[in-house]
C-alpha positions as CSV (number, residue, x, y, z in Angstrom):
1,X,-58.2,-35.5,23.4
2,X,-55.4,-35.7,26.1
3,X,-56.6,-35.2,29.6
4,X,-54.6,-32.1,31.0
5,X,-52.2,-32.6,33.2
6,X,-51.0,-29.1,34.1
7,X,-53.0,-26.0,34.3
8,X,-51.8,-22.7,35.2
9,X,-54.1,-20.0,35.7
10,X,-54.3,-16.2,35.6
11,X,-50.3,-16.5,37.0
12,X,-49.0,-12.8,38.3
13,X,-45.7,-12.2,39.5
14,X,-43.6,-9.1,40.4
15,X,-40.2,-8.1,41.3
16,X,-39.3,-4.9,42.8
17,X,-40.5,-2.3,39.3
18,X,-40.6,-5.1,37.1
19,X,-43.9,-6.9,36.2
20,X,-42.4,-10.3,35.2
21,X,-46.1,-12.3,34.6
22,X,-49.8,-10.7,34.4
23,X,-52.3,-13.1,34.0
24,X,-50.7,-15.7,32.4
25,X,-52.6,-19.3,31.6
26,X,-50.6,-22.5,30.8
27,X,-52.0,-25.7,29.9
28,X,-50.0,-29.1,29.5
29,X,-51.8,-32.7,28.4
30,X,-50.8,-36.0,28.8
31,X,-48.2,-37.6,25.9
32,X,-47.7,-34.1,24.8
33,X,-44.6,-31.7,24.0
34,X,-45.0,-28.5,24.7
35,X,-42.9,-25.6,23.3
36,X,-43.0,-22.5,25.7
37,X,-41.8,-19.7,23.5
38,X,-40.7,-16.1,23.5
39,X,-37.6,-13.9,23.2
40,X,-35.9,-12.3,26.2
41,X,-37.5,-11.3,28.9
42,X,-41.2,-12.5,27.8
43,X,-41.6,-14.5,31.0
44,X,-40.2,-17.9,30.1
45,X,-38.2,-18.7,32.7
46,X,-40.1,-16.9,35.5
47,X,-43.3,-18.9,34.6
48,X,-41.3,-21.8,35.0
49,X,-39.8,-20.6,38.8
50,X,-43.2,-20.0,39.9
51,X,-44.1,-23.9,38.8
52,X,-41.4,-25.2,40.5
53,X,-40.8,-23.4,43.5
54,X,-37.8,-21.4,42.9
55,X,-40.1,-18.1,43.0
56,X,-43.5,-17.4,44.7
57,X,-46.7,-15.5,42.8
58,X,-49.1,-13.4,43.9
59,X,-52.2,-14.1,42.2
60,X,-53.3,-17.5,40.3
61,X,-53.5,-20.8,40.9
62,X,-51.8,-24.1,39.8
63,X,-53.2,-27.2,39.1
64,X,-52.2,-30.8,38.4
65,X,-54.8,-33.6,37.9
66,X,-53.4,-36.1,40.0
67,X,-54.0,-33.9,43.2
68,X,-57.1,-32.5,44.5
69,X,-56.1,-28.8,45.8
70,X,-54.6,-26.1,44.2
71,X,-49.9,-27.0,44.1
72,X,-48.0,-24.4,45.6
73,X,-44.5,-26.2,45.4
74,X,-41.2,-24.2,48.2
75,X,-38.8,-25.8,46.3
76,X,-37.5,-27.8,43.3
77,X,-37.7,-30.7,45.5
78,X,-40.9,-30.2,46.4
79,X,-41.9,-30.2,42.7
80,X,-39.8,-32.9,42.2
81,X,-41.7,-34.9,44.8
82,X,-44.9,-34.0,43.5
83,X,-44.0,-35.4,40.2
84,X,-42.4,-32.1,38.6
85,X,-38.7,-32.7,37.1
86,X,-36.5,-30.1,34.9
87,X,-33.3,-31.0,32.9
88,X,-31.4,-27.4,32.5
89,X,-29.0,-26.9,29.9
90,X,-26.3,-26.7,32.9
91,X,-26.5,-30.2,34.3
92,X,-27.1,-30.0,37.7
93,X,-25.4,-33.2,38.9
94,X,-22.4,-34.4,40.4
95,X,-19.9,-35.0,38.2
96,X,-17.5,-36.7,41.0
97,X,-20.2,-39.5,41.4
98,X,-20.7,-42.3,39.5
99,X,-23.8,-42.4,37.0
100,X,-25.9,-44.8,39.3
101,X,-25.3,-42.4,42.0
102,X,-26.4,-39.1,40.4
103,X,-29.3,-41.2,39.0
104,X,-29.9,-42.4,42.7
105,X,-28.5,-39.9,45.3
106,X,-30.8,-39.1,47.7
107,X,-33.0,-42.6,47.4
108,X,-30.6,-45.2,47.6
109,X,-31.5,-48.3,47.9
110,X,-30.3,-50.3,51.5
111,X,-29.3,-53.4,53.0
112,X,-29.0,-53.8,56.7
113,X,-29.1,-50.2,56.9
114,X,-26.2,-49.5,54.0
115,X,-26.2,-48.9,50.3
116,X,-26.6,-51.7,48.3
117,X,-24.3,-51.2,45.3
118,X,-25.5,-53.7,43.5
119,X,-28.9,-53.4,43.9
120,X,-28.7,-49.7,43.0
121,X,-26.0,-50.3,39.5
122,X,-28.5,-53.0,38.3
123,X,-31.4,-50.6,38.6
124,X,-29.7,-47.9,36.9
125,X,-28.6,-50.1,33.7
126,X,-32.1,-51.6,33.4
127,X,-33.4,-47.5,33.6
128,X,-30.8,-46.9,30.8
129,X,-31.0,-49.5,28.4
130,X,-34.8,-48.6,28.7
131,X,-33.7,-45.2,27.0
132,X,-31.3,-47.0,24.4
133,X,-28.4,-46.0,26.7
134,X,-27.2,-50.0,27.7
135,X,-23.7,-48.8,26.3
136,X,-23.0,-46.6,29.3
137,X,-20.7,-48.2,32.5
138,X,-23.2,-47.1,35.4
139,X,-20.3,-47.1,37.7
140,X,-18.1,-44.9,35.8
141,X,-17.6,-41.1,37.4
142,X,-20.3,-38.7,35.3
143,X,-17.2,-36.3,34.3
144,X,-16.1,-39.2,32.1
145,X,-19.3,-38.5,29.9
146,X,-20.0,-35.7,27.7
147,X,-22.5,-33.3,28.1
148,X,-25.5,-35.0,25.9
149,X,-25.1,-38.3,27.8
150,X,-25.0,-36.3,31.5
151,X,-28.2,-35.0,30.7
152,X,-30.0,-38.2,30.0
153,X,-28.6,-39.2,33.1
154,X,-30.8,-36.7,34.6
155,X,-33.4,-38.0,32.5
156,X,-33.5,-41.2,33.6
157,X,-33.4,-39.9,37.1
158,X,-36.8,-37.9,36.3
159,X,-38.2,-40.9,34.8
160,X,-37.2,-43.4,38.0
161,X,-38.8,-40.9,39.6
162,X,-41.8,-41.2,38.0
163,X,-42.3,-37.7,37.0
164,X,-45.9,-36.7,35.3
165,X,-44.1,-33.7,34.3
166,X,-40.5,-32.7,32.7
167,X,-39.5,-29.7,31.9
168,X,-36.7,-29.5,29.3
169,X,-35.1,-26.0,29.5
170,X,-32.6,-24.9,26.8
171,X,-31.4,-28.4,26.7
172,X,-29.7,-28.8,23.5
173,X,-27.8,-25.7,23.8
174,X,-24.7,-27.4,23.6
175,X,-25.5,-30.8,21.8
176,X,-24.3,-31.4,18.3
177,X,-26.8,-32.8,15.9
178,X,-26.7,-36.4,16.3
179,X,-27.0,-35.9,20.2
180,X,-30.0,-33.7,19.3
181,X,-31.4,-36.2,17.7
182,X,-30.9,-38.9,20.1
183,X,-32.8,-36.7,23.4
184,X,-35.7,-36.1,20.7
185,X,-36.2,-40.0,20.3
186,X,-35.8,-40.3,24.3
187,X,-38.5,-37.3,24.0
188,X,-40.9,-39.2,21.6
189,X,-40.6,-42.1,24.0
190,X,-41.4,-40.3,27.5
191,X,-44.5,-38.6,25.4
192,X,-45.9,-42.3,24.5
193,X,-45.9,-42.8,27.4
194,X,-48.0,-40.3,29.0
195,X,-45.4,-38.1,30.3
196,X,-45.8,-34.2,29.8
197,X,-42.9,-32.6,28.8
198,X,-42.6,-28.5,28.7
199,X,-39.8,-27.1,25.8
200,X,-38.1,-24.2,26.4
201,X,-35.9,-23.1,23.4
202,X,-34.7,-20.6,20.8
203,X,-34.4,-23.1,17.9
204,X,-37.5,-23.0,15.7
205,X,-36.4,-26.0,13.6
206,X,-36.3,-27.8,16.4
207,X,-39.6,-26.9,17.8
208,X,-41.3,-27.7,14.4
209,X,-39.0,-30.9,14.5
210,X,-40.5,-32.3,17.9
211,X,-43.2,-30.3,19.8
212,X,-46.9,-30.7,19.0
213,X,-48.0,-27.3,20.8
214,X,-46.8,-23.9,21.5
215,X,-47.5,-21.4,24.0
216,X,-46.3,-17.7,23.1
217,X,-45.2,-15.0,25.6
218,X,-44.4,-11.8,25.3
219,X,-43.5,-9.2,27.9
220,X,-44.7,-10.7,31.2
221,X,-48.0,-12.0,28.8
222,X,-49.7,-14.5,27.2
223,X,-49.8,-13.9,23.0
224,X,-51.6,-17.5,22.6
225,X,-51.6,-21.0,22.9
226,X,-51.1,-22.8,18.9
227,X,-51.4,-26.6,17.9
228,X,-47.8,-26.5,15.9
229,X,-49.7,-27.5,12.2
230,X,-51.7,-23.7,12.5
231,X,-48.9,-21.6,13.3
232,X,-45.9,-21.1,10.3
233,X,-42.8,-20.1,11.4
234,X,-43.2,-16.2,10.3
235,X,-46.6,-16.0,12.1
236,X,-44.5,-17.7,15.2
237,X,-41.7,-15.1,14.7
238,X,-43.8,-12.0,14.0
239,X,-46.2,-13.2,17.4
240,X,-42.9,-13.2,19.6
241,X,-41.4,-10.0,18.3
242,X,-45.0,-8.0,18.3
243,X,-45.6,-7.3,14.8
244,X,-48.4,-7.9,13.1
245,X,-48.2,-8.4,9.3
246,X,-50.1,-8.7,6.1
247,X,-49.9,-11.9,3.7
248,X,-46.3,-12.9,5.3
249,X,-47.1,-16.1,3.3
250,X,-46.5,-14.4,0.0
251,X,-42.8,-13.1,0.8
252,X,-40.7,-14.0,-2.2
253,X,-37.0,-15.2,-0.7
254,X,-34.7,-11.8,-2.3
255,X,-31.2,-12.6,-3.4
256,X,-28.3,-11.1,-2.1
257,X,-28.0,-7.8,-3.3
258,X,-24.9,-5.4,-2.1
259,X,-24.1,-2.0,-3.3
260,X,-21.0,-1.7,-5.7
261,X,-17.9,-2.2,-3.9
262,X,-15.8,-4.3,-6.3
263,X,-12.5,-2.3,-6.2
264,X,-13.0,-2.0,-2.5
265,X,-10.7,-4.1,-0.4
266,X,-13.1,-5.2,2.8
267,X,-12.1,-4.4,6.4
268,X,-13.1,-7.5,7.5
269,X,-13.4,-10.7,6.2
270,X,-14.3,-14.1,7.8
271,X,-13.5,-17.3,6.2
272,X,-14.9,-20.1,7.7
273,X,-14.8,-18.9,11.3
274,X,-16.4,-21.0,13.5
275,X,-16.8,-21.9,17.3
276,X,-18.1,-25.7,17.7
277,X,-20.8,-25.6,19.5
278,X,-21.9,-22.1,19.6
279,X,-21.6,-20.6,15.6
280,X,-21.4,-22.7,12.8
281,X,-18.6,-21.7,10.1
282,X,-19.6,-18.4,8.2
283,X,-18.1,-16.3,5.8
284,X,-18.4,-12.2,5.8
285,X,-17.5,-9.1,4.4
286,X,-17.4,-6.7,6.3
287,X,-16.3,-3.0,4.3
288,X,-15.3,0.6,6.2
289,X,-17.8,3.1,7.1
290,X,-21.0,0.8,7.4
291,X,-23.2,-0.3,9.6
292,X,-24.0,-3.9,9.1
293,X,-26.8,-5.3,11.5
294,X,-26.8,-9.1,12.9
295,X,-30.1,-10.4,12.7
296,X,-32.0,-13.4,14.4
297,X,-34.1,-14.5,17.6
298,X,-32.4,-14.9,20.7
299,X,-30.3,-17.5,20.6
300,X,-29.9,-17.6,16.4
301,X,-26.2,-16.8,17.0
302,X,-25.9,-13.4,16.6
303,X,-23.7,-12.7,19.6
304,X,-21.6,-16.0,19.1
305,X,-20.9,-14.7,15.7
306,X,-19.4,-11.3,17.3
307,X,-18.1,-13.1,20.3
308,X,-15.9,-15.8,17.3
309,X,-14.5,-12.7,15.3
310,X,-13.2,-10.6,18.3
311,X,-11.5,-13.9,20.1
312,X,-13.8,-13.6,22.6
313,X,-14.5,-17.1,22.0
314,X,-11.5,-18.8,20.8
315,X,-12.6,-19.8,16.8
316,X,-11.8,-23.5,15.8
317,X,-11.6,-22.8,12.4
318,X,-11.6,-20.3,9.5
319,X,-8.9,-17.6,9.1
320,X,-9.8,-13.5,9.7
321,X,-8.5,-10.6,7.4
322,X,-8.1,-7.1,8.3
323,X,-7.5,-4.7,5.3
324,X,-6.6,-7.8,3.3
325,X,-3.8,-9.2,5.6
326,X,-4.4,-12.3,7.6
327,X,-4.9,-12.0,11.4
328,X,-4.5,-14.5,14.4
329,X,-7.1,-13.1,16.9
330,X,-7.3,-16.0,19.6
331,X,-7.9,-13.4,22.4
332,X,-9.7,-9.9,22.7
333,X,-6.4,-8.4,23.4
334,X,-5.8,-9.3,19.7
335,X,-8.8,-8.0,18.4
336,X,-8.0,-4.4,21.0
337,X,-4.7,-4.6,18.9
338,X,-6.0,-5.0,15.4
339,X,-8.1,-2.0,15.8
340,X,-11.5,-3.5,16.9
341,X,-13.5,-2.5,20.0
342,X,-16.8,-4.6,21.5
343,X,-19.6,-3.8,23.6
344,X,-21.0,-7.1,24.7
345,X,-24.8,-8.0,25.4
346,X,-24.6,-8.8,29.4
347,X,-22.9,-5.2,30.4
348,X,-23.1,-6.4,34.3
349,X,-21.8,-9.7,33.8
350,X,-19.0,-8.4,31.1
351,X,-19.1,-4.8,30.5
352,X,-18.4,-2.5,33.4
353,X,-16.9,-3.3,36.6
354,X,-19.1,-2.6,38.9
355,X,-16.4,-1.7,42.2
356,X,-14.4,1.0,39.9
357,X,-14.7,4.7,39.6
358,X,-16.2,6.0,36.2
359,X,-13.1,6.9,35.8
360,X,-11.4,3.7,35.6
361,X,-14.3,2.3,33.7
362,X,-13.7,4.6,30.8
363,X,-9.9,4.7,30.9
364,X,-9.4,0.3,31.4
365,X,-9.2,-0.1,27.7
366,X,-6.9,1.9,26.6
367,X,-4.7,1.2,29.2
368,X,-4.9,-2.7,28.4
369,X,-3.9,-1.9,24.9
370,X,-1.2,0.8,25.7
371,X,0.1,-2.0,27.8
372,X,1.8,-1.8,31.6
373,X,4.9,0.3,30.9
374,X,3.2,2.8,29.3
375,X,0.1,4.1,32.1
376,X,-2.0,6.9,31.5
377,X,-1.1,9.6,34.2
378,X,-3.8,11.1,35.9
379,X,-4.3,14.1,34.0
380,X,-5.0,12.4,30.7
381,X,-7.2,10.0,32.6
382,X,-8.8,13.0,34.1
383,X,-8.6,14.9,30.5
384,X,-10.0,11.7,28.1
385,X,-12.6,11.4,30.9
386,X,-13.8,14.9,31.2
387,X,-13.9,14.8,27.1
388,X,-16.3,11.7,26.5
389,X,-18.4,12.3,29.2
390,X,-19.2,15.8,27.8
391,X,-19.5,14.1,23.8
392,X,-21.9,11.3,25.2
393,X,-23.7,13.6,28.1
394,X,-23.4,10.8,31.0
395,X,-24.8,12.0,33.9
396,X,-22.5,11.6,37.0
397,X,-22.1,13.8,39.7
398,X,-18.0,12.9,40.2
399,X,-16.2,11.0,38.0
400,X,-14.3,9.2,40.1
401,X,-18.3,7.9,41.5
402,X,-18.8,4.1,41.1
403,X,-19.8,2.9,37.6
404,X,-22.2,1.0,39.7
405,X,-24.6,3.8,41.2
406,X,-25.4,5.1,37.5
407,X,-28.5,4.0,35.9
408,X,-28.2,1.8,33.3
409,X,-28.3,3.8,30.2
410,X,-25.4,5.8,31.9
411,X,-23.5,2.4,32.5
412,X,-23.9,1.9,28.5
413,X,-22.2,4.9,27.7
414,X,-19.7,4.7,30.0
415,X,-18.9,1.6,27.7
416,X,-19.0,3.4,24.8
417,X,-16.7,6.0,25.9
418,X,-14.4,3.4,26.8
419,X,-14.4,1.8,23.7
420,X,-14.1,5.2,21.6
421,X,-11.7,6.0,23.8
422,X,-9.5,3.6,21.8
423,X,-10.3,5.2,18.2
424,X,-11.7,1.6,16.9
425,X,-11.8,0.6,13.4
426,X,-14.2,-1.6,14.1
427,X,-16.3,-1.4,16.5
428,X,-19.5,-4.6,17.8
429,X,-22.4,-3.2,19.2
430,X,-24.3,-6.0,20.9
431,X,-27.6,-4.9,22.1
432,X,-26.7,-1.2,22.9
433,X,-30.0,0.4,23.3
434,X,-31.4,-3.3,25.7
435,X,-33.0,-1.6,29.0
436,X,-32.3,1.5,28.4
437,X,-34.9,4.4,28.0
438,X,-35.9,5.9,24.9
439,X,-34.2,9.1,24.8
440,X,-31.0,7.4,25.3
441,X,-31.7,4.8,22.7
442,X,-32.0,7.8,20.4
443,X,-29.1,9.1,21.2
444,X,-26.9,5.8,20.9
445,X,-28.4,5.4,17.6
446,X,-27.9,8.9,16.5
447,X,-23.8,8.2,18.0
448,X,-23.8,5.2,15.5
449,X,-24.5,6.9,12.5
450,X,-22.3,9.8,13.2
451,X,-19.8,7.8,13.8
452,X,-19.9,5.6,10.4
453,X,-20.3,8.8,8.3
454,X,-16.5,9.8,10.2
455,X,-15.1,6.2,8.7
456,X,-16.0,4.0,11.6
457,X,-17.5,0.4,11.1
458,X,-19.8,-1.1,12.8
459,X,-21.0,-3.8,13.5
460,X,-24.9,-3.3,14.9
461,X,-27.0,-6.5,16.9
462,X,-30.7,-5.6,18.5
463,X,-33.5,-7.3,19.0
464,X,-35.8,-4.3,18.1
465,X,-36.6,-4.8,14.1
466,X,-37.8,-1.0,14.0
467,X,-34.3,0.3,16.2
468,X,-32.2,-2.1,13.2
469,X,-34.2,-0.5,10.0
470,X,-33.2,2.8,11.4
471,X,-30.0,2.3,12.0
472,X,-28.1,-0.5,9.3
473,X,-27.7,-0.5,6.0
474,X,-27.4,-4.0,5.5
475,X,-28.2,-7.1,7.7
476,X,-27.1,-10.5,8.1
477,X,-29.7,-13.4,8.9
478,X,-28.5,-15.7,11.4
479,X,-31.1,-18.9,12.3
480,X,-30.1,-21.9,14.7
481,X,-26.2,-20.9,15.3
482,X,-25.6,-20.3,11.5
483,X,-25.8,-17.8,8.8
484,X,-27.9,-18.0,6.3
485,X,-28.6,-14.9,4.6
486,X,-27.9,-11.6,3.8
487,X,-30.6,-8.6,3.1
488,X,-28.9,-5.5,1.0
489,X,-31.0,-2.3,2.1
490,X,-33.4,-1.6,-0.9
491,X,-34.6,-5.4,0.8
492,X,-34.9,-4.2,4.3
493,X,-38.5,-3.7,5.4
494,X,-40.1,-5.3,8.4
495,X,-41.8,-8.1,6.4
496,X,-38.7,-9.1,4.6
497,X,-36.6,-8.8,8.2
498,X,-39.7,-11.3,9.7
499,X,-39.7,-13.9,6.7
500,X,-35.8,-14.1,6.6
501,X,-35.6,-14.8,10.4
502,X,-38.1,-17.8,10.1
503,X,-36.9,-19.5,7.1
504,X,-38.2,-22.3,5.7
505,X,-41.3,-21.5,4.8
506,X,-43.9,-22.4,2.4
507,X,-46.6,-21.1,1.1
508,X,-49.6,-23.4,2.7
């Protein structure tokens, strides 16, 4: 058995209404990957804060076996100087420096009280070839390297470090497969080693592919700590999402099953549409007056998918079809044009602005697509505002009030009105009903089904199985930034939802 080289005990921590961690425990060992699991929210990233000093906790300890009193690190410096390193996904170097000098900024080695250059480039290619990297010019600018190799850069910075600990958050995010590949066998070598390495990801392939343990969280709480080879990929799934179900082993994999629309010319359809990097080319069908869910864990590619077909994110292939005739939609103005309409997940980051009126809010899109020449004048702004606040019941004491002092279920409306505002064809729901309260959730749902019985499609992503078997009537599987399945709705039930979303598994 691996001596431990981390534990983390009974960890609380609490923001300001929200209770990010309750007694959470956290145990890494020598030569060991560890995958930290869960979906949004579960605690990931705040148990990770607390380790490394970018957030304090109230009640807990944290211990590390080559120190004899409890660690409490201030900083990520601190951690890093007691032998605690994380790679993000964003690389937090400096691409204007060389490669030796991200690897050694902060520690480089002198002569006669100045940098010696040589000393320090010699260091860095004997740290590199070490990893397999020999290829790379250490005095080359970091921005001359692609992402993949900028974060084994900040590898071999941990490991010249001699960090006991690396934490590996989100890191191939934005790696093809061979690159994916190649920080896994830099991975397997740091674990022979003795180093302990944390996983944070949304990939379950790849946490079957390379981690030997998992720890689950859900909602601010531990689920369990698993060794990988006694916990299959639905029993992984159903622990994150909270279900519990019966002989998930003995799912038979359905075929694709859709109700007859042969003579029915679709509203959309994808062909190959794909964004490197983010969503892998898909094809869909997409028909008028359904509601067609997006399913997945966080992180599968269900919003990239959305993000691809609206021009959000600019596809790199495939061709889209609206009613049969071929569209170029390389920008949301596009889309806005072609009929479509689209919530997005983060509605702080890029739904509402937060400094205009609920007024403006409602009234931005259909001004964009009307274009500059044509404003609304005030009494239609007044008159469209008056009518949607009425049909969707958002509380606000004066319209022209800040979107910003509404709770957020209010906010989410005020994004539905604008984008009904526009009379859609086609309209992407992603996560509508996320952090808002229940009787709102009802009501959104409610919306979406009256809406599709009028001729409206739409296009429906949540995280909440149950909220998605109410609501769909068919769902697309996405896994790992591709799609890989569909489920027609005599096949929806939860099990079916749980064992489609893991994939790949076999009856043991």
């Amino acid at each position: 058995m691996s001596k431990e080289l981390l534990t983390m005990r009974h960890i609380t921590k609490n923001f300001p209404g929200v209770r990010a961690l309750f007694d959470v425990d956290f145990t890494l060992r020598s030569g060991e990957i560890h995958a930290l699991m869960g979906e949004n929210g579960a605690g990931k990233s705040t148990l990770i804060k607390v380790l490394t000093g970018v957030e304090d906790f109230e009640e807990g300890e944290v211990l590390v076996s080559w120190m004899d009193q409890p660690l409490i690190n201030h900083s990520p410096q601190e951690a890093q100087k007691n032998g605690i390193s994380t790679v993000y996904q964003e690389i937090n170097l400096c691409p204007n420096l060389s490669v030796a000098e991200n690897i050694f900024i902060g520690r480089e080695p002198k002569k006669n009280g100045m940098i010696d250059w040589k000393k320090m480039n010699d260091c860095a290619k004997k740290l590199l070839a070490d990893l397999n990297l020999a290829h790379i010019d250490v005095t080359k600018s970091l921005e001359h390297y692609s992402v993949a190799i900028q974060q084994m850069v900040a590898i071999a910075r941990a490991v010249d470090i001699e960090s006991k600990i690396l934490i590996f958050d989100e890191p191939t995010s934005s790696l093809d497969e061979q690159e994916t590949e190649k920080l896994f066998q830099i991975m397997r070598q740091l674990k022979d080693k003795g180093v302990g390495i944390i996983f944070i990801t949304h990939f379950l392939e790849q946490v079957y592919q390379v981690c030997d343990r998992i720890t689950v969280l859900r909602n601010g709480e531990l689920v369990g700590e698993y060794l990988i080879k006694d916990l299959p990929r639905v029993q992984l799934v159903a622990k994150m999402l909270g279900k519990d179900f019966d002989d998930l082993a003995a799912i038979k994999k359905e075929g694709i099953e859709r109700r007859n629309r042969a003579n029915e010319v679709p509203l959309i359809t994808a062909k190959n549409i794909g964004h490197r990097g983010t969503i892998k080319p898909f094809n869909a069908e997409i028909f008028e007056g359904e509601v067609i869910g997006l399913t997945g864990l966080l992180g599968s590619g269900r919003s990239e998918m959305v993000r691809s077909i609206y021009g959000a994110d600019r596809p790199d292939s495939g061709e889209l079809s609206i009613k049969g005739k071929k569209k170029k939609i390389t920008a949301p103005i596009d889309a806005m044009k072609a009929g479509m309409g689209f919530l997005p997940e983060d509605r702080k980051a890029e739904g509402i602005i937060s400094d205009l009126s609920v007024r403006e809010n409602i009234n931005i899109a259909l001004q964009t697509k009307r274009g500059m020449f044509r404003p609304l004048n005030k009494k239609e702004q007044a008159d469209f505002t008056e009518k949607y606040i009425k049909l969707l019941q958002i509380k606000v004491a004066n319209p022209d009030s800040p979107v910003k002092q509404l709770s957020g279920g209010n906010q989410q409306k005020v994004i539905l009105a604008r984008w009904l505002l526009t009379h859609p064809d086609f309209l992407i729901l992603d996560e509508p009903t996320r952090g808002i309260d229940v009787g709102t959730k009802t009501e959104i749902q409610k919306l979406v089904l009256k809406l599709a019985e009028e001729g409206m499609t739409i296009m429906f992503i949540s995280s909440e199985v149950d909220e998605m078997l109410r609501t769909v009537g068919r769902m697309y599987v996405l896994r790992d930034g591709e799609l890989v399945g569909e489920l027609a709705e005599d096949q929806m039930n939860e099990n079916a939802v749980m064992a489609a979303i893991a994939g790949g598994e076999k009856d043991e």
